[in-house]
KEDO-511407 format. One record per residue: residue number from 0; residue in one letter; x, y, z of N, C-alpha, C in turn. Coordinates in Angstrom, 1 decimal. Atoms other than C-alpha are relative to their C-alpha. Last residue first. Layout:
pos=NUM&code=a&n.xx=X&n.yy=Y&n.zz=Z&ca.xx=X&ca.yy=Y&ca.zz=Z&c.xx=X&c.yy=Y&c.zz=Z
...
% end
This chain:
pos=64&code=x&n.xx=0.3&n.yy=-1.6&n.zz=-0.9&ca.xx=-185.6&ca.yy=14.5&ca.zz=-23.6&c.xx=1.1&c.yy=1.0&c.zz=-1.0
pos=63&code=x&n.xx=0.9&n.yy=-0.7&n.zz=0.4&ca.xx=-186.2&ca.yy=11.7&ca.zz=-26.3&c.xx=-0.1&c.yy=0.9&c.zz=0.9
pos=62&code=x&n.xx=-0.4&n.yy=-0.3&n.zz=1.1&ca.xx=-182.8&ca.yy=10.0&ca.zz=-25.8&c.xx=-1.0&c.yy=1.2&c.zz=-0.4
pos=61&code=x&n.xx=-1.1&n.yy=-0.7&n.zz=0.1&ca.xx=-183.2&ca.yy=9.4&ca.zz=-22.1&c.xx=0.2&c.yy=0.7&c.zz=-0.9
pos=60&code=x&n.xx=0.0&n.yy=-1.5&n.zz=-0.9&ca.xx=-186.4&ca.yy=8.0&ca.zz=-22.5&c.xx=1.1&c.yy=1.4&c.zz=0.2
pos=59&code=x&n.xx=0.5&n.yy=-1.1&n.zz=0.3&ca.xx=-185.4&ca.yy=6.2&ca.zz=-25.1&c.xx=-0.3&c.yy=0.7&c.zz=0.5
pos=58&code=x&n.xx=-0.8&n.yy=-0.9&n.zz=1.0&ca.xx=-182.4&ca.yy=4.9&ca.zz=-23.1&c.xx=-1.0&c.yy=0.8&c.zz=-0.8
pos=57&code=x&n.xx=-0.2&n.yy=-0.8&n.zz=-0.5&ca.xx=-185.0&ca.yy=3.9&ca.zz=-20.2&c.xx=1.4&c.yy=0.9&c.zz=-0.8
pos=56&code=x&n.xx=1.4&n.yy=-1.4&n.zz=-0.4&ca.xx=-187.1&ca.yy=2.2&ca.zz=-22.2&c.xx=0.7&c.yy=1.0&c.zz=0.6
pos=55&code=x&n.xx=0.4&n.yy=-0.5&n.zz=0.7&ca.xx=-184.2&ca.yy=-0.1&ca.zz=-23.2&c.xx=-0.4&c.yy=1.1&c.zz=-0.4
pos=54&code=x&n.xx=-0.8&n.yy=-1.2&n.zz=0.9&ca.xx=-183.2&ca.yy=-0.4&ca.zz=-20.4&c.xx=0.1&c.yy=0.6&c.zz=-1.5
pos=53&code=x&n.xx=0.3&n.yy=-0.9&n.zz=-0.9&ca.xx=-186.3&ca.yy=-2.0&ca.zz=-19.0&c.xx=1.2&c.yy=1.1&c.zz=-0.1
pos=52&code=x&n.xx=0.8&n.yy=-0.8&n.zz=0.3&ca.xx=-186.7&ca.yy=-4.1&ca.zz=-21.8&c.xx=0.1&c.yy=1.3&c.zz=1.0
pos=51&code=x&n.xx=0.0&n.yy=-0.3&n.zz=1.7&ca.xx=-183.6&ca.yy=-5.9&ca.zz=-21.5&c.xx=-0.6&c.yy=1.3&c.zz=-0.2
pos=50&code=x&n.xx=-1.3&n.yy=-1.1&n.zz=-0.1&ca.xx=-183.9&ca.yy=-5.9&ca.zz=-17.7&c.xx=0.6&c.yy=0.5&c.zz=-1.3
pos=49&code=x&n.xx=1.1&n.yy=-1.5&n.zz=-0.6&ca.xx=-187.8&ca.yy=-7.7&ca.zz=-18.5&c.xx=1.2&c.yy=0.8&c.zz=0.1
pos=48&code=x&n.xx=1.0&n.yy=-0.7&n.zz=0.9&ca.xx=-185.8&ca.yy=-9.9&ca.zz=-20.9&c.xx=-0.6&c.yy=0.9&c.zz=0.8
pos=47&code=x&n.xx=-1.1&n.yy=-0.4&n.zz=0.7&ca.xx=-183.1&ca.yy=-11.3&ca.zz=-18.1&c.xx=-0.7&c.yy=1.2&c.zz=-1.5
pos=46&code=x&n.xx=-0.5&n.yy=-1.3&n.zz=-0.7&ca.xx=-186.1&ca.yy=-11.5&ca.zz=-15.8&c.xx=1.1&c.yy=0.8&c.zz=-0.8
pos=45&code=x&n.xx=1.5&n.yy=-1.2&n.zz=0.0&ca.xx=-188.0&ca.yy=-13.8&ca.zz=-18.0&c.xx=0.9&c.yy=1.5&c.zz=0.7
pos=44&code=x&n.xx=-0.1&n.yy=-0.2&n.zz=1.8&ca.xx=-184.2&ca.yy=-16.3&ca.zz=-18.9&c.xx=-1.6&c.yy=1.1&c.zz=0.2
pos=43&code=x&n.xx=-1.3&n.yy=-0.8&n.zz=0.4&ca.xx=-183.8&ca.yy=-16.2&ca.zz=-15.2&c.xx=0.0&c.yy=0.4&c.zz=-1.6
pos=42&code=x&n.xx=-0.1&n.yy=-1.1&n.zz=-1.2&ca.xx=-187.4&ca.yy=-17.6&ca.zz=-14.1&c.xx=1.3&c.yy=0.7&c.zz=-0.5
pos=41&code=x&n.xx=1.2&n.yy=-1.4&n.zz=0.8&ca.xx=-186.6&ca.yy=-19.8&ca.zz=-17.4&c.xx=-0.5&c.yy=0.9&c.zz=1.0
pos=40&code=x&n.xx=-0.6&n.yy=-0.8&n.zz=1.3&ca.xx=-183.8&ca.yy=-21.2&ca.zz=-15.7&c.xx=-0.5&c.yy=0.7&c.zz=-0.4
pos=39&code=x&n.xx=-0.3&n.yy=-1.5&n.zz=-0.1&ca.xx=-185.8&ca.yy=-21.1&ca.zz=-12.1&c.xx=1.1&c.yy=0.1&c.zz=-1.2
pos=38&code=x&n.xx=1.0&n.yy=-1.1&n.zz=-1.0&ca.xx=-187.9&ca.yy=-23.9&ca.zz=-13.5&c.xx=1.1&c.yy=1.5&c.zz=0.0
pos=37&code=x&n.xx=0.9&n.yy=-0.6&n.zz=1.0&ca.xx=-185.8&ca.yy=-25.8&ca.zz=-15.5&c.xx=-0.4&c.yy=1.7&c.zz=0.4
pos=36&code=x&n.xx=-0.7&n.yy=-0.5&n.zz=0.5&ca.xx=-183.9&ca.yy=-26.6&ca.zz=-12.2&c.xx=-0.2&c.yy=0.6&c.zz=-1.2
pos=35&code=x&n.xx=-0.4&n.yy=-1.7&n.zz=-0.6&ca.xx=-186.8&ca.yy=-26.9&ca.zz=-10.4&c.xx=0.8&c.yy=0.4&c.zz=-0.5
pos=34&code=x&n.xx=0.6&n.yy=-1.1&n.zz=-0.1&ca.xx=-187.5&ca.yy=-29.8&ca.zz=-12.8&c.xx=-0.2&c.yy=1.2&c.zz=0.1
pos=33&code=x&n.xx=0.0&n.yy=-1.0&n.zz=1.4&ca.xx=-184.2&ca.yy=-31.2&ca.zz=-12.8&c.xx=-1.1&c.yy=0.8&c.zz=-0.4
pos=32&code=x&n.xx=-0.4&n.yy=1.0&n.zz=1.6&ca.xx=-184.2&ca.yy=-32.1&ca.zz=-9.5&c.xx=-0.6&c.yy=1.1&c.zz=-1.1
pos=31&code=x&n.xx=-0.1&n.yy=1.5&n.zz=-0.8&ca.xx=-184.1&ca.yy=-30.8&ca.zz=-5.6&c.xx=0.1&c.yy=-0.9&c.zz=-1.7
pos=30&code=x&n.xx=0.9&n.yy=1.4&n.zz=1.1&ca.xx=-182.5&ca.yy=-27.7&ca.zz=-6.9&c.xx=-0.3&c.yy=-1.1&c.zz=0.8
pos=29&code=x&n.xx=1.4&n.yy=-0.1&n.zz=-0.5&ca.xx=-180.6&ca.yy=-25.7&ca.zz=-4.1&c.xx=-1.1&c.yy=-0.5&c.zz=-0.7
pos=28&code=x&n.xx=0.2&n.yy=1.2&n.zz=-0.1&ca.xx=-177.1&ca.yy=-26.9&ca.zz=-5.1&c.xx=-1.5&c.yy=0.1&c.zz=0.1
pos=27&code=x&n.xx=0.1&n.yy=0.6&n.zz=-1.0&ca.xx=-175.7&ca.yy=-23.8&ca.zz=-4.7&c.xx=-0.4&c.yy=-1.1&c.zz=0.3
pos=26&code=x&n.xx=-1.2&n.yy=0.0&n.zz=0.5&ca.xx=-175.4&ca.yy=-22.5&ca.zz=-8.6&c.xx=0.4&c.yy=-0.6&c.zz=2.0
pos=25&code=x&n.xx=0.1&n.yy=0.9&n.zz=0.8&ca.xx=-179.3&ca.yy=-22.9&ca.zz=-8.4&c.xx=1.9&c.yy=-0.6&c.zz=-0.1
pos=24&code=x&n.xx=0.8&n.yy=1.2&n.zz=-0.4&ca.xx=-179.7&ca.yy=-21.0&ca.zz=-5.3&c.xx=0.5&c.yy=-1.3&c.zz=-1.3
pos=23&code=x&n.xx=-1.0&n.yy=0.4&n.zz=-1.3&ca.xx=-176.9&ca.yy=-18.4&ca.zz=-6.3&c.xx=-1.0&c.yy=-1.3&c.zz=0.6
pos=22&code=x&n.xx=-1.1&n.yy=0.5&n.zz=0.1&ca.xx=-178.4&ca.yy=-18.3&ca.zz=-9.4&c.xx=0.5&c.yy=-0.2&c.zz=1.3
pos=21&code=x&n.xx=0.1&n.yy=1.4&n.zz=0.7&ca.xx=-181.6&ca.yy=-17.7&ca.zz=-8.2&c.xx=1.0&c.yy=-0.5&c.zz=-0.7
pos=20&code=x&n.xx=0.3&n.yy=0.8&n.zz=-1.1&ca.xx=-180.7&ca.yy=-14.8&ca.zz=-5.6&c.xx=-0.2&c.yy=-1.4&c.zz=-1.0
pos=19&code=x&n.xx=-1.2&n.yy=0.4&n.zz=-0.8&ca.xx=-178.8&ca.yy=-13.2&ca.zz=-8.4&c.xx=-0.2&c.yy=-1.5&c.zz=1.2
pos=18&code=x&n.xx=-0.9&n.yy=1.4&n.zz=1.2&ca.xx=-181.9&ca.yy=-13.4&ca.zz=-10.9&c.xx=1.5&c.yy=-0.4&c.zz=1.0
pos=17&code=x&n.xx=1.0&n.yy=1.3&n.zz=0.6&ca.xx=-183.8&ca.yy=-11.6&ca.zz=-8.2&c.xx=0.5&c.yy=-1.0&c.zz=-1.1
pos=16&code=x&n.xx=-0.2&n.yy=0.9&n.zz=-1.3&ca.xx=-181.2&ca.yy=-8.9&ca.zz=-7.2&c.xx=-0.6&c.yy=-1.1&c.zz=-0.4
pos=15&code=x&n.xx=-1.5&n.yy=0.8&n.zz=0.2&ca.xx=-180.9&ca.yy=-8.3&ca.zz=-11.4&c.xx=-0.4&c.yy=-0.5&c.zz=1.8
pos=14&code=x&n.xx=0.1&n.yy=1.0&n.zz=0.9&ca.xx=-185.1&ca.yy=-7.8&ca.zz=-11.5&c.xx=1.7&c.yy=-0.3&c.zz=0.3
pos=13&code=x&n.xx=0.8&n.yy=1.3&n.zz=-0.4&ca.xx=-184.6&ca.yy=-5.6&ca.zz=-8.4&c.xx=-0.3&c.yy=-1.0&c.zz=-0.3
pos=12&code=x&n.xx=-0.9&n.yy=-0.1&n.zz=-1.0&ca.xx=-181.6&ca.yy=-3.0&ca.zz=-9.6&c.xx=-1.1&c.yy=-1.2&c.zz=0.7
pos=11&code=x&n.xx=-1.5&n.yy=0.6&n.zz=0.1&ca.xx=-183.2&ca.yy=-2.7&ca.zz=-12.7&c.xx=0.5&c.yy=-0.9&c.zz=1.5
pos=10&code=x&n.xx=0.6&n.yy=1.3&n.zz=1.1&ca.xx=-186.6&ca.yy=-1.5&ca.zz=-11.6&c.xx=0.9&c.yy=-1.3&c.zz=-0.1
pos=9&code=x&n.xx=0.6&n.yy=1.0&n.zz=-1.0&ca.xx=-184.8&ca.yy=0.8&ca.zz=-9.1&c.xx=-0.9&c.yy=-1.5&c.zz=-1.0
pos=8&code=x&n.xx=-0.6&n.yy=0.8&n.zz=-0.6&ca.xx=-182.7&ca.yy=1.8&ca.zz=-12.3&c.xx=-0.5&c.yy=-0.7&c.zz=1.6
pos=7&code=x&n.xx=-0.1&n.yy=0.8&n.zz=1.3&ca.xx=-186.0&ca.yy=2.7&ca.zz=-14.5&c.xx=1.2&c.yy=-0.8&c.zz=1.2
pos=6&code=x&n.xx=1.2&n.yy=1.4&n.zz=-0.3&ca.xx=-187.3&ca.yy=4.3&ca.zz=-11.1&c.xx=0.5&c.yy=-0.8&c.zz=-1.2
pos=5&code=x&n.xx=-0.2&n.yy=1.2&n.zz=-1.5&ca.xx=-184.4&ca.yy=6.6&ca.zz=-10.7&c.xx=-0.8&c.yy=-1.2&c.zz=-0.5
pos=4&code=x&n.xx=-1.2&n.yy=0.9&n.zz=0.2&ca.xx=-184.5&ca.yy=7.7&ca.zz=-14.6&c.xx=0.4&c.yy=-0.7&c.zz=1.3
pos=3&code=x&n.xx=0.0&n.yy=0.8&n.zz=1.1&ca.xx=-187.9&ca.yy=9.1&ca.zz=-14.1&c.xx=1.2&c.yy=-1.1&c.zz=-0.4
pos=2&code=x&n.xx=0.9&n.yy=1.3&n.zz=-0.3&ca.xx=-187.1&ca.yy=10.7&ca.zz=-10.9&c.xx=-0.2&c.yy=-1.0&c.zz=-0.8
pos=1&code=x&n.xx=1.5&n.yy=0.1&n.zz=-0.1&ca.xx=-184.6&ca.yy=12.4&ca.zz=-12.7&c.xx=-0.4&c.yy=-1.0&c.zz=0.8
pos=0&code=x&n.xx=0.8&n.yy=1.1&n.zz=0.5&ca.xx=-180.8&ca.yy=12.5&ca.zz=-12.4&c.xx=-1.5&c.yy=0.3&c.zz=0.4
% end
């Protein structure tokens, strides 16, 4: 494996810890009200698209070697 293809899954691998830690907050009760709870949805619904995009990139990368 490439350096190139490391860094696409270190990428990965930090956007998913980061949506884990906010489920596990949100699916813990850690909300004080519905606000925050909005809140880190769409916090989860951004990261869920940047991990989108980030394999993406890293299949055409893949594909165009």
């Amino acid at each position: 494996m490439t350096k190139e293809v490391d860094i696409f899954d270190y990428l990965r691998s930090n956007v998913r810890d980061r949506m884990n830690d906010i489920s596990d907050h949100i699916s813990g009760g850690g909300c004080e009200d519905f606000a925050e709870y909005k809140k880190c949805c769409g916090i989860i619904h951004g990261l869920a698209q940047a991990e989108r995009e980030i394999l993406d990139a890293k299949s055409r990368y893949e594909n165009a070697q």
